[in-house]
C-alpha positions as CSV (number, residue, x, y, z in Angstrom):
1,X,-65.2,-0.6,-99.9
2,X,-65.6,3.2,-99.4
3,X,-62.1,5.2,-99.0
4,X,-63.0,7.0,-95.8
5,X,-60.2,9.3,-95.7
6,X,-60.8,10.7,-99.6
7,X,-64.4,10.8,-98.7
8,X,-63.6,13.0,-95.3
9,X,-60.9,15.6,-97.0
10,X,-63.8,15.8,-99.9
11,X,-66.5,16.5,-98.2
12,X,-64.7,18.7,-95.7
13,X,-63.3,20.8,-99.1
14,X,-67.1,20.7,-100.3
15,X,-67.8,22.4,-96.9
16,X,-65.4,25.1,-97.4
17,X,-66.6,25.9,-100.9
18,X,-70.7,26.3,-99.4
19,X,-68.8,28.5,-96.3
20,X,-67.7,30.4,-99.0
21,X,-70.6,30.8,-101.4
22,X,-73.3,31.5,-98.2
23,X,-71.4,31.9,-95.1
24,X,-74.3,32.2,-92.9
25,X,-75.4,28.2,-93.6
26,X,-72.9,27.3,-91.5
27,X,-73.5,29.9,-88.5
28,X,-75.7,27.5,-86.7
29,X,-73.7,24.3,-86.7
30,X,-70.8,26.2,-85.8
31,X,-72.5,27.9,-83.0
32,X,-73.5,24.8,-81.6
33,X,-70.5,22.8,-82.0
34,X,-68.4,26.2,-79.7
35,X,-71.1,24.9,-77.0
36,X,-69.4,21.2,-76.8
37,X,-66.5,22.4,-74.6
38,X,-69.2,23.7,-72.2
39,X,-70.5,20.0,-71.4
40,X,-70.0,18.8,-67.9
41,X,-71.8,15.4,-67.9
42,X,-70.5,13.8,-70.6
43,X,-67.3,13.0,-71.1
44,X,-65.8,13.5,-75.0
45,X,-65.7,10.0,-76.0
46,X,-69.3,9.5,-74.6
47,X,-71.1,12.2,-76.7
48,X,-68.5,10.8,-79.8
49,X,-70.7,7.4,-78.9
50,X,-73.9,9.1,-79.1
51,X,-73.0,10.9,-82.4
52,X,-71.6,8.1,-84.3
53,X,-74.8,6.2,-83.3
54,X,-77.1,8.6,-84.2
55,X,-75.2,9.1,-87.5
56,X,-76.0,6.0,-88.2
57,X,-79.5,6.1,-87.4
58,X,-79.9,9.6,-89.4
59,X,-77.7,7.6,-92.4
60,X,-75.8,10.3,-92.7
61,X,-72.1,9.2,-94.5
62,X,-70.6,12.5,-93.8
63,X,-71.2,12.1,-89.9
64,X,-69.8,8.7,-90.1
65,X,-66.5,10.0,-91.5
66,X,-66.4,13.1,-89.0
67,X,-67.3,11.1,-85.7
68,X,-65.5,7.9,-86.3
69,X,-62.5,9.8,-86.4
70,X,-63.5,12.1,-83.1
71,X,-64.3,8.9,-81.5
72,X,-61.1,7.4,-82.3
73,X,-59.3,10.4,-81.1
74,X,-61.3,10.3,-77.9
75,X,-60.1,7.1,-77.1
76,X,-63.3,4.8,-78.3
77,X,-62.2,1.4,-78.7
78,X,-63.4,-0.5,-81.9
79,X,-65.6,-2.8,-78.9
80,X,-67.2,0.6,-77.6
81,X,-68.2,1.7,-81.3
82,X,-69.6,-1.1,-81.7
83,X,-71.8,-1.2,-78.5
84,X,-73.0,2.2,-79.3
85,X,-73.8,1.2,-82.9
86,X,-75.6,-1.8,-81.5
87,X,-77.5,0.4,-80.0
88,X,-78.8,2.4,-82.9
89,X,-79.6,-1.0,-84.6
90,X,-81.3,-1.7,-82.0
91,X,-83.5,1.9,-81.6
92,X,-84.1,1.1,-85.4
93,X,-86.0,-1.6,-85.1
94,X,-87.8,-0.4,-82.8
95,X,-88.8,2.3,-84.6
96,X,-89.6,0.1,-87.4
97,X,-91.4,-1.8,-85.1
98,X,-93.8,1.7,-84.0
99,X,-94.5,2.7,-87.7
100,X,-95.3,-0.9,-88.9
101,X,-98.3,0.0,-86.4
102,X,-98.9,3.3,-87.7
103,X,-98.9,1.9,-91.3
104,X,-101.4,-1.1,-89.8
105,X,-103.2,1.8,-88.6
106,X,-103.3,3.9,-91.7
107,X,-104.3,1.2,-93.7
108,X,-107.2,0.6,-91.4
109,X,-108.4,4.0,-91.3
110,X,-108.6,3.8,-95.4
111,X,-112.3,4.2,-96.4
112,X,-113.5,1.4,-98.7
């Protein structure tokens, strides 16, 4: 089973180290991250939801770590992460689903 919290404080000490070798990387994530305050719709543990899902979907690890714990801190329950990642399972087969056509499709369009 993966250690979570070592994997979090690594990669987040992984992050400092690129900060410091190009600073400008980061200039867009943090720019767009100062814009989550001025959300109105969506509450904090809603777009925590949508994150974690999407991490999922993306399969990005680092996300995981970084959103589980927002969530958690938002006040997600263990019942609503696992709606929302039912969700993304869900999405992901249906995108599986679309490209197994586009493959059928491909392979039709293959000159003999």
């Amino acid at each position: 089973m993966t250690d979570w919290n070592a994997y979090r404080d690594n990669l987040k000490q992984n992050v400092k180290v690129l900060a410091k070798l190009s600073p400008n990387t980061l200039d867009g994530l943090q720019t767009l991250e100062k814009v989550a305050p001025e959300h109105k719709h969506l509450d904090a543990k809603t777009r925590e939801l949508i994150s974690l899902a999407v991490a999922v979907t993306t399969r990005c690890d680092g996300c995981i770590a970084v959103h589980t714990v927002a969530a958690k801190k938002a006040g997600a329950s263990k019942e609503e992460i696992a709606e929302a990642l039912g969700v993304a399972v869900a999405l992901n087969a249906g995108a599986a689903l679309v490209y197994s056509s586009r493959a059928l499709e491909a392979f039709d369009s293959v000159k003999e």
